[in-house]
Residue, then its C-alpha position, 0 to 999 in steps of 0.5 A: x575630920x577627926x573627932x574630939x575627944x575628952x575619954x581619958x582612954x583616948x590619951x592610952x599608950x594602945x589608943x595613941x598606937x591605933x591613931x599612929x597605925x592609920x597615918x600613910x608612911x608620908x604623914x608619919x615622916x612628917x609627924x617625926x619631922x614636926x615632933x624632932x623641929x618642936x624638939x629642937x626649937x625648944x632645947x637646941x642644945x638635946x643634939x651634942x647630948x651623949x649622955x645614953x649608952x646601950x644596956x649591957x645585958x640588954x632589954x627585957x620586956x614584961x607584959x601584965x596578963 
Protein backbone atom coordinates (compact mmCIF):
# COMPACT_ATOMS: atom_id res chain seq x y z
CA UNK A 1 0.00 0.00 0.00
CA UNK A 2 1.16 3.25 -1.05
CA UNK A 3 1.88 5.73 1.60
CA UNK A 4 0.40 9.39 1.74
CA UNK A 5 2.18 12.27 1.50
CA UNK A 6 1.72 16.15 1.93
CA UNK A 7 5.63 17.19 1.01
CA UNK A 8 5.25 19.33 -1.43
CA UNK A 9 8.51 17.64 -2.94
CA UNK A 10 6.42 14.78 -3.75
CA UNK A 11 4.19 16.94 -6.29
CA UNK A 12 7.93 17.36 -8.22
CA UNK A 13 8.10 16.85 -11.96
CA UNK A 14 11.55 14.09 -10.67
CA UNK A 15 9.25 12.87 -7.67
CA UNK A 16 6.29 12.11 -10.36
CA UNK A 17 8.91 10.58 -12.61
CA UNK A 18 10.44 7.98 -10.05
CA UNK A 19 6.66 7.03 -9.15
CA UNK A 20 5.95 6.66 -12.92
CA UNK A 21 9.28 4.40 -13.51
CA UNK A 22 7.94 1.51 -10.93
CA UNK A 23 4.61 0.97 -12.61
CA UNK A 24 4.98 -2.45 -14.81
CA UNK A 25 4.52 -1.49 -18.91
CA UNK A 26 0.74 -2.86 -18.15
CA UNK A 27 -0.07 -0.54 -15.45
CA UNK A 28 1.51 2.48 -17.54
CA UNK A 29 -1.09 1.69 -20.29
CA UNK A 30 -3.43 1.78 -18.38
CA UNK A 31 -2.85 5.22 -16.58
CA UNK A 32 -2.66 6.32 -20.22
CA UNK A 33 -5.99 4.79 -21.11
CA UNK A 34 -7.39 6.13 -17.80
CA UNK A 35 -5.93 9.85 -18.04
CA UNK A 36 -6.86 10.03 -22.23
CA UNK A 37 -10.90 8.43 -21.15
CA UNK A 38 -11.00 11.47 -17.95
CA UNK A 39 -9.67 13.73 -21.11
CA UNK A 40 -12.13 13.02 -23.28
CA UNK A 41 -14.95 12.64 -20.73
CA UNK A 42 -14.58 15.94 -20.01
CA UNK A 43 -14.05 17.80 -23.28
CA UNK A 44 -15.03 15.31 -26.26
CA UNK A 45 -14.56 17.85 -28.58
CA UNK A 46 -10.08 17.87 -27.74
CA UNK A 47 -9.79 15.19 -30.45
CA UNK A 48 -11.16 17.03 -33.94
CA UNK A 49 -8.35 20.08 -32.52
CA UNK A 50 -5.76 20.64 -35.08
CA UNK A 51 -4.45 23.48 -33.54
CA UNK A 52 -0.45 22.05 -32.76
CA UNK A 53 1.81 22.11 -35.80
CA UNK A 54 5.80 20.95 -35.25
CA UNK A 55 8.29 23.67 -34.67
CA UNK A 56 10.34 24.63 -37.59
CA UNK A 57 13.58 25.06 -36.08
CA UNK A 58 12.95 22.29 -33.70
CA UNK A 59 13.15 21.77 -29.56
CA UNK A 60 15.85 23.12 -27.61
CA UNK A 61 16.23 21.64 -24.28
CA UNK A 62 17.87 23.72 -21.23
CA UNK A 63 19.01 22.54 -18.12
CA UNK A 64 19.65 24.82 -14.84
CA UNK A 65 23.21 23.59 -13.22
Amino acid sequence: MADISHDWQDESLEAKARWFRTLTPEERLEYLIEMTNLILENNPGIADRKYAEPLPEGVRVVKLP
